[in-house]
N, C-alpha and C positions, 0 to 999 in steps of 0.2 A: 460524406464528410465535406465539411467547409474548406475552403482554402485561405490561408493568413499565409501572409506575404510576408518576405523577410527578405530586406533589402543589404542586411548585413551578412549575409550566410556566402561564402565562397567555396567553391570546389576545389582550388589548387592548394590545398594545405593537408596535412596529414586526416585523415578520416580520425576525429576521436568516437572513444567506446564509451558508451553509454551505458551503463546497467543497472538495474530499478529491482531494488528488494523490495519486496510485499509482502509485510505481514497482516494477520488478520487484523488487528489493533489493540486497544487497551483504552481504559477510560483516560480521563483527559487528570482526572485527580480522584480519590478514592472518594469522593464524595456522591450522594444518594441521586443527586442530578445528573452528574456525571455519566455515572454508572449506567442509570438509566436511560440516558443517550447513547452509549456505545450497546445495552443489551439492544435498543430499541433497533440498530443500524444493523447490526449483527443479525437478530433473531426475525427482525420484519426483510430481510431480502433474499427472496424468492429461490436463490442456490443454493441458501445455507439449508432453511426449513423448506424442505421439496414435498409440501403440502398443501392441496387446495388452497387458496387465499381466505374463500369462503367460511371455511374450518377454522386454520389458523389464525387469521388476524381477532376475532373475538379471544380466544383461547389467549392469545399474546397481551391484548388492552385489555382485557378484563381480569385472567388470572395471574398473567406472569410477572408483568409493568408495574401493577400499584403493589406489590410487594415484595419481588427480588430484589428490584436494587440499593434497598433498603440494607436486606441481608449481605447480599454482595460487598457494600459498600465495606461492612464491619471485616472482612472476609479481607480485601485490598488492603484497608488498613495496615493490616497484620503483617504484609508481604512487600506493600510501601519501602520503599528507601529512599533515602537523599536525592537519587538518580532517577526517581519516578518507579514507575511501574518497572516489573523486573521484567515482562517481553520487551518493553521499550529498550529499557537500560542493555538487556543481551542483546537484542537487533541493533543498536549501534554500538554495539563492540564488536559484532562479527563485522558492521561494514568498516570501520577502522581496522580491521585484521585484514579484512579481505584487500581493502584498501594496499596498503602497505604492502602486503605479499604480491599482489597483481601488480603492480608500483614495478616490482624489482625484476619480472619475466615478462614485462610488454612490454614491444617496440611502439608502440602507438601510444598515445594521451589517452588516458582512464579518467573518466567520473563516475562514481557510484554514487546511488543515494539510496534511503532506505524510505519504505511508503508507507502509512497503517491503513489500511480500507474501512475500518470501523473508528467511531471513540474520538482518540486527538490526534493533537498533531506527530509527525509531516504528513499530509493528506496524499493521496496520489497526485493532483494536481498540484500542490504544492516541491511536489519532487519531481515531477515532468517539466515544470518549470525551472528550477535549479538546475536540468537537465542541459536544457534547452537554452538557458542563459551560458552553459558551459561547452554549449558547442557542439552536443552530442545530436545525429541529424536522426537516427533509428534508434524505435530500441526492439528489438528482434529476438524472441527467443528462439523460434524454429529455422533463421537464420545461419547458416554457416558464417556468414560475415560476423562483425567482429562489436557486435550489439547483443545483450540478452534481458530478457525480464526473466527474475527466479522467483516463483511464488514460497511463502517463506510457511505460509499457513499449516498448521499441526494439523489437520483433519482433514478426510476425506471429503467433497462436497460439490457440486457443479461449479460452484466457486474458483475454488484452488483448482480445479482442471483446466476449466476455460481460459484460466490467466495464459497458460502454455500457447495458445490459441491467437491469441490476439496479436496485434502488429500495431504499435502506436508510432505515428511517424511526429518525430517532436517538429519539424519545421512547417508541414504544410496539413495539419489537420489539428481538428477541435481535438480536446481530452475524451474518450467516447464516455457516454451517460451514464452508462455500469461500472465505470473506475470513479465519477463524480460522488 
Protein backbone atom coordinates (compact mmCIF):
# COMPACT_ATOMS: atom_id res chain seq x y z
CA UNK A 1 0.00 0.00 0.00
CA UNK A 2 0.94 3.45 -0.83
CA UNK A 3 1.23 6.07 1.85
CA UNK A 4 -0.83 9.67 1.44
CA UNK A 5 -0.06 11.98 3.77
CA UNK A 6 -2.46 13.94 5.63
CA UNK A 7 -1.26 17.00 7.13
CA UNK A 8 -4.62 17.81 8.61
CA UNK A 9 -5.22 14.56 10.76
CA UNK A 10 -4.55 14.97 14.53
CA UNK A 11 -4.38 12.45 17.47
CA UNK A 12 -5.57 14.60 20.28
CA UNK A 13 -9.20 14.67 19.62
CA UNK A 14 -11.92 12.12 20.10
CA UNK A 15 -11.21 9.01 17.87
CA UNK A 16 -14.39 9.20 15.37
CA UNK A 17 -16.21 5.84 14.18
CA UNK A 18 -16.23 5.20 10.90
CA UNK A 19 -18.57 2.66 9.41
CA UNK A 20 -18.90 1.68 5.66
CA UNK A 21 -22.24 -0.32 4.51
CA UNK A 22 -21.69 -2.42 1.52
CA UNK A 23 -24.11 -3.38 -0.59
CA UNK A 24 -23.92 -5.37 -3.65
CA UNK A 25 -25.33 -2.50 -5.73
CA UNK A 26 -28.05 -1.83 -8.14
CA UNK A 27 -28.09 -0.38 -11.73
CA UNK A 28 -27.52 3.39 -11.92
CA UNK A 29 -31.20 3.64 -13.66
CA UNK A 30 -33.48 0.95 -15.11
CA UNK A 31 -32.34 1.51 -18.30
CA UNK A 32 -30.67 -1.39 -20.88
CA UNK A 33 -27.11 0.37 -20.49
CA UNK A 34 -27.33 0.62 -17.14
CA UNK A 35 -28.43 -2.58 -16.29
CA UNK A 36 -25.92 -3.84 -18.42
CA UNK A 37 -23.02 -2.28 -16.51
CA UNK A 38 -24.11 -3.24 -13.10
CA UNK A 39 -24.75 -7.07 -14.50
CA UNK A 40 -21.30 -6.72 -16.38
CA UNK A 41 -19.52 -5.63 -12.56
CA UNK A 42 -21.50 -8.04 -10.75
CA UNK A 43 -21.39 -11.25 -12.95
CA UNK A 44 -17.55 -10.57 -14.68
CA UNK A 45 -15.81 -10.57 -10.88
CA UNK A 46 -14.23 -13.45 -10.11
CA UNK A 47 -15.95 -13.91 -6.24
CA UNK A 48 -19.32 -13.63 -7.40
CA UNK A 49 -18.97 -16.24 -10.39
CA UNK A 50 -16.20 -18.72 -8.95
CA UNK A 51 -15.68 -20.20 -12.27
CA UNK A 52 -12.79 -20.56 -14.64
CA UNK A 53 -12.39 -17.24 -16.42
CA UNK A 54 -11.67 -19.37 -19.41
CA UNK A 55 -15.38 -20.89 -19.18
CA UNK A 56 -17.09 -17.98 -17.93
CA UNK A 57 -16.13 -14.94 -19.54
CA UNK A 58 -17.31 -16.14 -23.24
CA UNK A 59 -20.70 -17.62 -21.49
CA UNK A 60 -21.04 -13.95 -19.82
CA UNK A 61 -20.20 -11.59 -23.49
CA UNK A 62 -21.62 -13.91 -25.59
CA UNK A 63 -24.72 -15.32 -23.95
CA UNK A 64 -25.76 -13.24 -20.93
CA UNK A 65 -24.64 -9.42 -21.80
CA UNK A 66 -26.28 -8.95 -25.33
CA UNK A 67 -29.55 -10.10 -23.96
CA UNK A 68 -30.25 -9.87 -20.14
CA UNK A 69 -30.14 -6.45 -19.66
CA UNK A 70 -32.53 -5.84 -22.04
CA UNK A 71 -35.02 -8.16 -20.02
CA UNK A 72 -33.82 -6.95 -16.66
CA UNK A 73 -34.03 -3.52 -17.65
CA UNK A 74 -38.25 -4.13 -18.15
CA UNK A 75 -37.98 -6.18 -14.76
CA UNK A 76 -36.39 -2.66 -12.84
CA UNK A 77 -38.78 -0.68 -14.45
CA UNK A 78 -41.56 -2.36 -12.73
CA UNK A 79 -39.79 -1.99 -9.12
CA UNK A 80 -38.33 1.62 -10.00
CA UNK A 81 -39.57 4.33 -7.53
CA UNK A 82 -39.15 7.98 -7.17
CA UNK A 83 -36.31 7.02 -4.79
CA UNK A 84 -34.42 4.80 -7.42
CA UNK A 85 -33.90 1.48 -7.10
CA UNK A 86 -35.47 -0.16 -4.08
CA UNK A 87 -31.88 -1.95 -2.61
CA UNK A 88 -30.72 1.73 -2.99
CA UNK A 89 -33.79 3.43 -1.49
CA UNK A 90 -33.67 0.53 1.71
CA UNK A 91 -29.80 0.76 2.13
CA UNK A 92 -30.17 4.41 2.80
CA UNK A 93 -32.88 4.14 5.11
CA UNK A 94 -31.16 1.51 7.19
CA UNK A 95 -28.02 4.01 7.21
CA UNK A 96 -30.45 7.00 8.32
CA UNK A 97 -31.91 4.51 11.13
CA UNK A 98 -28.79 3.14 11.88
CA UNK A 99 -27.56 6.59 11.96
CA UNK A 100 -29.87 8.16 14.48
CA UNK A 101 -30.01 5.11 16.80
CA UNK A 102 -26.15 4.93 17.07
CA UNK A 103 -26.28 8.95 17.28
CA UNK A 104 -28.20 8.41 20.63
CA UNK A 105 -25.71 5.24 22.54
CA UNK A 106 -22.29 6.70 21.37
CA UNK A 107 -20.02 8.45 23.34
CA UNK A 108 -17.81 9.04 20.33
CA UNK A 109 -18.63 10.95 16.83
CA UNK A 110 -20.24 8.56 14.25
CA UNK A 111 -20.07 8.59 10.53
CA UNK A 112 -21.78 6.02 8.53
CA UNK A 113 -21.94 5.82 4.94
CA UNK A 114 -23.46 3.34 2.64
CA UNK A 115 -21.19 1.84 -0.57
CA UNK A 116 -22.75 -0.24 -3.77
CA UNK A 117 -19.78 -2.45 -5.08
CA UNK A 118 -21.64 -2.86 -8.44
CA UNK A 119 -23.92 -0.45 -10.85
CA UNK A 120 -24.19 3.26 -9.33
CA UNK A 121 -23.55 5.42 -7.10
CA UNK A 122 -22.03 5.91 -3.90
CA UNK A 123 -19.08 3.73 -5.14
CA UNK A 124 -16.97 2.35 -2.30
CA UNK A 125 -14.40 5.06 -2.94
CA UNK A 126 -16.75 7.48 -3.06
CA UNK A 127 -17.80 6.52 0.68
CA UNK A 128 -14.29 5.94 1.97
CA UNK A 129 -13.84 9.33 0.82
CA UNK A 130 -16.80 10.96 2.75
CA UNK A 131 -15.36 8.86 5.28
CA UNK A 132 -12.20 10.09 5.38
CA UNK A 133 -13.30 13.89 4.72
CA UNK A 134 -15.18 13.13 8.10
CA UNK A 135 -12.47 12.14 10.08
CA UNK A 136 -12.91 8.67 10.51
CA UNK A 137 -9.09 7.27 10.61
CA UNK A 138 -10.03 3.06 10.33
CA UNK A 139 -12.57 1.28 9.29
CA UNK A 140 -12.06 -2.13 10.93
CA UNK A 141 -14.56 -4.80 11.02
CA UNK A 142 -12.43 -7.59 12.90
CA UNK A 143 -11.39 -4.68 15.08
CA UNK A 144 -12.68 -4.41 18.63
CA UNK A 145 -11.89 -0.70 18.46
CA UNK A 146 -14.58 1.38 17.54
CA UNK A 147 -14.60 1.16 13.46
CA UNK A 148 -16.55 -1.51 11.25
CA UNK A 149 -17.21 -2.41 7.73
CA UNK A 150 -20.69 -4.57 7.52
CA UNK A 151 -21.02 -6.17 4.15
CA UNK A 152 -24.68 -5.70 3.50
CA UNK A 153 -24.79 -8.24 0.30
CA UNK A 154 -27.87 -10.84 0.29
CA UNK A 155 -25.67 -13.83 -0.91
CA UNK A 156 -23.35 -16.08 -0.25
CA UNK A 157 -19.99 -15.64 -2.29
CA UNK A 158 -16.06 -15.07 -1.78
CA UNK A 159 -17.19 -11.49 -2.07
CA UNK A 160 -19.42 -10.78 0.93
CA UNK A 161 -16.81 -12.93 3.00
CA UNK A 162 -13.76 -11.37 2.14
CA UNK A 163 -15.31 -7.87 2.86
CA UNK A 164 -15.16 -9.22 6.83
CA UNK A 165 -11.34 -9.66 6.02
CA UNK A 166 -10.23 -6.56 4.98
CA UNK A 167 -8.73 -3.44 7.00
CA UNK A 168 -8.98 -0.11 4.92
CA UNK A 169 -6.97 2.43 6.73
CA UNK A 170 -8.91 5.73 5.47
CA UNK A 171 -5.61 8.15 6.25
CA UNK A 172 -2.55 6.39 5.05
CA UNK A 173 -3.42 3.95 2.32
CA UNK A 174 -4.72 3.67 -1.46
CA UNK A 175 -8.73 2.39 -1.68
CA UNK A 176 -7.42 -1.55 -2.39
CA UNK A 177 -8.24 -2.53 -6.27
CA UNK A 178 -10.98 -5.16 -5.34
CA UNK A 179 -13.32 -2.37 -3.59
CA UNK A 180 -12.38 -0.03 -6.81
Amino acid sequence: MRYISSPDFHRDGAERIGILLVNSGTPASPEPADVRKFLEGLLGDPRVVELPRALWLPILYGFILPFRPRRSARKYRKIWSKLGAPLLALSQQLRTELSGTLAQRMLAPLSIELAMMYGGDPTVPQALARLRESGAQLVSPASASQQAEKPLLPFWCDERTNERGRVLHLRHAEVPRSLQ
